[in-house]
C-alpha positions as CSV (number, residue, x, y, z in Angstrom):
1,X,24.3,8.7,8.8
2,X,22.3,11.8,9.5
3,X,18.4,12.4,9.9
4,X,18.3,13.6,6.4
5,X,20.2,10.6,4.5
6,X,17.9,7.8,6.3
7,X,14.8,9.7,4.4
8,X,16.9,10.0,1.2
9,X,17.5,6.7,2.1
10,X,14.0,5.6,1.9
11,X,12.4,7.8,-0.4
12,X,15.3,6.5,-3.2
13,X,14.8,2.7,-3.0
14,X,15.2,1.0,-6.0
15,X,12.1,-1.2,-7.3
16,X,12.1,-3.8,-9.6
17,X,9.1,-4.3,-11.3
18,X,8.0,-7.7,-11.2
19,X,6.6,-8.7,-15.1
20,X,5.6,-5.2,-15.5
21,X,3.9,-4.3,-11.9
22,X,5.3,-2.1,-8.8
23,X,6.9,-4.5,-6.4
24,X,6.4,-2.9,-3.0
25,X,8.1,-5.3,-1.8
26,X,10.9,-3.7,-0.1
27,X,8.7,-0.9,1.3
28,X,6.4,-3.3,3.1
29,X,9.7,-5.3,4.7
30,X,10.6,-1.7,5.9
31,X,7.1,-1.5,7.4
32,X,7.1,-4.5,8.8
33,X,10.6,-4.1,10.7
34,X,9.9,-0.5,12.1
35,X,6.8,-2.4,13.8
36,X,9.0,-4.5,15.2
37,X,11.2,-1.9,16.1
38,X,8.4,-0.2,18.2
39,X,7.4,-3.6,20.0
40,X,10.9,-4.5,20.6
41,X,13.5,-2.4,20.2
42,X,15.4,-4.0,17.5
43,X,14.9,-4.9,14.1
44,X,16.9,-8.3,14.1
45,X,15.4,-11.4,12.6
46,X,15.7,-14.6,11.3
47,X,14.2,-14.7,7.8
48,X,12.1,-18.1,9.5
49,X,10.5,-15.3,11.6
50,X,9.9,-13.2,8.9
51,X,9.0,-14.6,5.9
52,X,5.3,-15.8,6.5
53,X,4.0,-12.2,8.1
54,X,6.5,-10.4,5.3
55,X,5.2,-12.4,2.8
56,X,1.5,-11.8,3.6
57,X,1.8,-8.1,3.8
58,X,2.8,-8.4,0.0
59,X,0.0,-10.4,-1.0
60,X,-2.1,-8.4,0.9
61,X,-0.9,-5.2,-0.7
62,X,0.8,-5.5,-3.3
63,X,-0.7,-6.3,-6.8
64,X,-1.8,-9.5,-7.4
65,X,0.7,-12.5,-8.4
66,X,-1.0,-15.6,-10.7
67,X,-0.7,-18.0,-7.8
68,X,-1.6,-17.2,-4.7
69,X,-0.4,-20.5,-2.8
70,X,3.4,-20.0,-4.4
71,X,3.6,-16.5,-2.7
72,X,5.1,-18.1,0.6
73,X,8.8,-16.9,0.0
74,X,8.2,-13.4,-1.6
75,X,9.5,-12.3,1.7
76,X,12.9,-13.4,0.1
77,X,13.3,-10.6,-2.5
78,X,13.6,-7.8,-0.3
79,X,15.5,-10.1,3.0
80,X,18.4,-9.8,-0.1
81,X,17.8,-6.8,-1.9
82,X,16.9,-4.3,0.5
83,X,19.7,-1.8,0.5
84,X,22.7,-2.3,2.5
85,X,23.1,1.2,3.3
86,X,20.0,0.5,5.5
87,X,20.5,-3.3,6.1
88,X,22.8,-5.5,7.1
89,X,22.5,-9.5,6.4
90,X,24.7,-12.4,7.4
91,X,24.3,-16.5,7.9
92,X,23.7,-17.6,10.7
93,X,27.7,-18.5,11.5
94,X,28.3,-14.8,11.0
95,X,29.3,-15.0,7.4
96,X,28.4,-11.3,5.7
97,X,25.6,-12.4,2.8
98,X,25.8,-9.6,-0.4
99,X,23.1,-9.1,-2.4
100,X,24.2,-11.6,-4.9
101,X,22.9,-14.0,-2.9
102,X,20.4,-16.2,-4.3
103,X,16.7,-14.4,-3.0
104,X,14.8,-17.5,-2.3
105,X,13.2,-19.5,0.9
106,X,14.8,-22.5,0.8
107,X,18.4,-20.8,0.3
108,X,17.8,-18.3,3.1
109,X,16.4,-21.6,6.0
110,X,19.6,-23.2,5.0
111,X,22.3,-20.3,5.5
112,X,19.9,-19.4,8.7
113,X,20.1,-15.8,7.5
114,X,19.6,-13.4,9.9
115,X,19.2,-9.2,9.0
116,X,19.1,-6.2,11.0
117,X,18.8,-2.5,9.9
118,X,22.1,-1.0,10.4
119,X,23.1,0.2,14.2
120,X,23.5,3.6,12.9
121,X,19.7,3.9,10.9
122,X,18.3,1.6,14.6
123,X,19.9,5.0,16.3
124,X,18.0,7.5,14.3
125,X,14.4,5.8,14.9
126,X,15.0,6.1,18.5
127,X,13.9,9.9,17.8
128,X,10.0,9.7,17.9
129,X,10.4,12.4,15.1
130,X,12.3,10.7,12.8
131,X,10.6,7.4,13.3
132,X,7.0,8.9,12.3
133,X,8.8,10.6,9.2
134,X,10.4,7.3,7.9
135,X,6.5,5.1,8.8
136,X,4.4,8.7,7.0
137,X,7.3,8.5,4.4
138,X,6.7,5.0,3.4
139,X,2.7,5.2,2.9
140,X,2.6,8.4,1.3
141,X,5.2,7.0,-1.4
142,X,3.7,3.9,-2.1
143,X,-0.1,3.0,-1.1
144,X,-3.1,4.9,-1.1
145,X,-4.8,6.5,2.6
146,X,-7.6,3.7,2.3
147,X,-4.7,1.0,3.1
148,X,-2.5,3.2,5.8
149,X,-5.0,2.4,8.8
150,X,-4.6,-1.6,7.8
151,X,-0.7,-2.0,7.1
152,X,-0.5,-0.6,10.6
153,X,-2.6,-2.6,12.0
154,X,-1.2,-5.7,10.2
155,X,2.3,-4.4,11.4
156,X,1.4,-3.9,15.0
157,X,1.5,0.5,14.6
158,X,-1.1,2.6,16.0
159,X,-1.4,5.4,13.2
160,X,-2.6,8.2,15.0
161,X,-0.1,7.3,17.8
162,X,3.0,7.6,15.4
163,X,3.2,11.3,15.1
164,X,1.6,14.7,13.8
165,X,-1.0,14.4,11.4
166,X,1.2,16.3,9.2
167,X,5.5,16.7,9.5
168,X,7.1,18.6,7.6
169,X,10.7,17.3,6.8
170,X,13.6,18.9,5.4
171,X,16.2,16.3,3.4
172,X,19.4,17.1,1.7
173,X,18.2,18.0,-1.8
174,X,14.5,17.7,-1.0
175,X,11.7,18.6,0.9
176,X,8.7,15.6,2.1
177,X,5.2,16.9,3.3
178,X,4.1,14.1,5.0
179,X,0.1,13.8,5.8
180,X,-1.6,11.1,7.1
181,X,-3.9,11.9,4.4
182,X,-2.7,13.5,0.9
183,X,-3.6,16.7,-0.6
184,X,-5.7,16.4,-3.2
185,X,-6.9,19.5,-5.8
186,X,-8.8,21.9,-4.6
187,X,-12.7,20.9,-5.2
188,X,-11.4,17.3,-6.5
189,X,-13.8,15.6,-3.9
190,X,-16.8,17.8,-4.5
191,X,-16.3,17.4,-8.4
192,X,-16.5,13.7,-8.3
193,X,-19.1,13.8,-5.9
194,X,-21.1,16.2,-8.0
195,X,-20.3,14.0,-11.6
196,X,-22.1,11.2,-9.7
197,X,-25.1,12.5,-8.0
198,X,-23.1,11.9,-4.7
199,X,-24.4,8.7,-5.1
200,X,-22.2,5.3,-5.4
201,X,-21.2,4.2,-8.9
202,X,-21.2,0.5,-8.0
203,X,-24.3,0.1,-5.3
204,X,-26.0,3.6,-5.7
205,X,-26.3,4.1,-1.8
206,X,-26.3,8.2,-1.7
207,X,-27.1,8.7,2.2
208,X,-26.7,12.4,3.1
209,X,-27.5,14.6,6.1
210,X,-29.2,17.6,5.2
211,X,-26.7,18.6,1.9
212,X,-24.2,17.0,2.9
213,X,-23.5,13.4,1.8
214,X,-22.5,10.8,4.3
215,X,-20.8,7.6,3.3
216,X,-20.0,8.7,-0.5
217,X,-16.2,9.2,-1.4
218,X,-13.9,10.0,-4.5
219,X,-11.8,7.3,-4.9
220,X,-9.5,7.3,-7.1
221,X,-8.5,5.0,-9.9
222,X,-5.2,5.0,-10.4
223,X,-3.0,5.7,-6.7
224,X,-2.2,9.3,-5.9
225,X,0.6,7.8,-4.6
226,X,1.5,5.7,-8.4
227,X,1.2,9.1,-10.4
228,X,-3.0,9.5,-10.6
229,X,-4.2,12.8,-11.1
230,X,-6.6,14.7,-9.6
231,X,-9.4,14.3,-12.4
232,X,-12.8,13.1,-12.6
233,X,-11.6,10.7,-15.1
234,X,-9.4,9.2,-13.0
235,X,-11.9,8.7,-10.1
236,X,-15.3,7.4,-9.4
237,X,-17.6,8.0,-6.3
238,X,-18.1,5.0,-3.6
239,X,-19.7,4.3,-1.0
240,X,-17.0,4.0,1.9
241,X,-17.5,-0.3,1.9
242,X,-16.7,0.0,-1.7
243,X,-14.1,2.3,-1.6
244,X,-12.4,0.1,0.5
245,X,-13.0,-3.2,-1.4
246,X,-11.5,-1.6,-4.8
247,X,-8.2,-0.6,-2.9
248,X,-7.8,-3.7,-1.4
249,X,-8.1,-5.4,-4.7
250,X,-11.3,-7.0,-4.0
251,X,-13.9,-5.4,-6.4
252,X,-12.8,-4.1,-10.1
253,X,-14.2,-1.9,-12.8
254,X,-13.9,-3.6,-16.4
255,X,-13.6,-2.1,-19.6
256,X,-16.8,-1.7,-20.5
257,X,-17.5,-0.4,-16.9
258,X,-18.9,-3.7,-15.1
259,X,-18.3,-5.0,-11.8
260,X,-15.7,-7.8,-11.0
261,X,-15.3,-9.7,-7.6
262,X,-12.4,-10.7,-6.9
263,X,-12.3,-15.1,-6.8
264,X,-10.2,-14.4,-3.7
265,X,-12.7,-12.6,-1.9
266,X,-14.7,-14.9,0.6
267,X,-17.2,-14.3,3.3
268,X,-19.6,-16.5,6.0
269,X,-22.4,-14.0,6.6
270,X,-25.3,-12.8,4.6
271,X,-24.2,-9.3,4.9
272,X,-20.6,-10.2,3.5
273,X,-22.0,-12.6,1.0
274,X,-24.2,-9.9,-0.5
275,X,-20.5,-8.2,-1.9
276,X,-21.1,-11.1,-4.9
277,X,-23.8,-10.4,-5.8
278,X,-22.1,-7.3,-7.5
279,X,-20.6,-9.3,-10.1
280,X,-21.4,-8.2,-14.2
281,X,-23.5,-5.7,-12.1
282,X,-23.3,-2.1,-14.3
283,X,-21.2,0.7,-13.2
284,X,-22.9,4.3,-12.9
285,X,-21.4,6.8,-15.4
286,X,-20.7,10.5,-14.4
287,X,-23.2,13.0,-15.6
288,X,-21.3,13.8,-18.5
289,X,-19.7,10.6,-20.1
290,X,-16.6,12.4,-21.1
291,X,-16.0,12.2,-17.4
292,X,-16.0,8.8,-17.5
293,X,-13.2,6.6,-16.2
294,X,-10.6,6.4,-18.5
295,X,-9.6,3.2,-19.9
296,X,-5.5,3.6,-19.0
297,X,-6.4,4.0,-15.6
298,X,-9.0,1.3,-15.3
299,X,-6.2,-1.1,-17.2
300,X,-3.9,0.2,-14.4
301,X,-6.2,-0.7,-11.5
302,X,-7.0,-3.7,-13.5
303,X,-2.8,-5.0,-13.2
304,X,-1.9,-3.3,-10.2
305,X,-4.1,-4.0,-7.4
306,X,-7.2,-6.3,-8.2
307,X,-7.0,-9.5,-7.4
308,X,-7.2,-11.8,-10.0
């Protein structure tokens, strides 16, 4: 395997959706084992060593399932199904597991299952360079720039640390531009800005120093990442605390443009506790109202990453 087949490799992994959603699920596994990679020097593991961490990085970040509390073995899914040009997987005597394997917990603690990403693919992410391509390759492709900073974290990375703000990478029959933040329209931030008063839709905080505001952001609706244009109707201006709650999931935007808070959101302080308080509370429209948020994209926020 060459440089350019482990990124073909990666950006072509096949996703099931899971009743109608994106299942990131395979992405995140990825994640998690070039983290491991990077404190280690080896991706093998048990699936006992993985699931719980693997598990929680889908809950965390991938779109919400109905109950929480049965989302211990989602790690199992991917431990299978990752592709085995990347992966290998075998029980714990040695016996080669395919991917018709059954892709649950309890199956996986009894076979003792134990995976590694193939000697050749462990080879290539010795290179620094193609190790930052493949961890820059998998945020751009499937989260928004609000979450890249805390998957890292969560896996043990140091963003900055992994590489150039920006690679450029040449495949076999495609080219990746890889930023550590994506490239957005021309004026799409100052238009979104502008359509709210550069003031936040959901607590109206509109600090600024001198004409410049400080603290407001265009965040969009629907993921860059998941196919959301560049439009003011697919975007709304937050404060950066609010920015960040709606990609986590946290806070939503109903149809008729009230806030939701998410029943999974907690907090101990005053200052956290305050985030409630949002609930039913009205959303700011843009100065013109045909700019307001449309309802496809709301529906897809709505399914794809709040947290019901």
């Amino acid at each position: 395997m060459r440089r350019a087949e482990l990124l073909d490799a990666l950006a072509g992994l096949r996703q099931a959706t899971v009743r109608g959603r994106r299942a990131p699920h395979k992405p995140l596994l990825l994640l998690w084992l070039l983290g491991r990679y990077a404190d280690r020097g080896t991706t093998t593991v048990s699936y006992a060593e993985a699931e719980e961490p693997v598990s929680r990085l889908i809950n965390d970040f991938g779109p919400p399932v109905a109950r929480p509390q049965a989302g211990a073995q989602r790690a199992a899914m991917p431990f299978v199904h990752l592709e085995r040009s990347l992966w290998e997987l075998q029980a714990g005597d040695g016996t080669p597991l395919g991917p018709s394997t059954r892709a649950d917990g309890r199956t996986l603690h009894a076979l003792s299952a134990v995976g590694r990403l193939r000697p050749e693919v462990e080879a290539l992410l010795g290179d620094p360079s193609v190790f930052s391509a493949a961890v820059f390759l998998l945020l751009d492709r499937h989260f928004t720039s609000t979450l890249e900073t805390a998957i890292c974290e969560q896996i043990g990375l140091d963003l900055p640390a992994v590489g150039d703000s920006a690679l450029e990478v040449r495949a076999a029959n495609a080219q990746y531009r890889l930023t550590r933040r994506r490239v957005r329209a021309s004026g799409f931030s100052e238009a979104v800005l502008r359509a709210y008063r550069n003031a936040c839709a959901i607590c109206g905080f509109d600090g600024a120093l001198g004409l410049s505001p400080v603290g407001v952001e265009a965040a969009h609706v629907r993921w860059h990442s998941q196919g959301g244009p560049d439009r003011i109707d697919n975007a709304v201006a937050l404060c950066s605390l609010h920015h960040a709650l709606f990609d986590y999931g946290a806070l939503g935007i109903t149809a008729d443009r009230t806030v939701r808070v998410s029943p999974r959101y907690t907090a101990g302080t005053t200052a956290g506790r305050a985030v409630f308080a949002l609930h039913d509370a009205r959303v700011a429209l843009p100065r013109a109202t045909h700019h307001a948020v449309s309802y496809d994209f709301l529906h897809w926020h709505d399914q794809e990453v709040f947290k019901h």
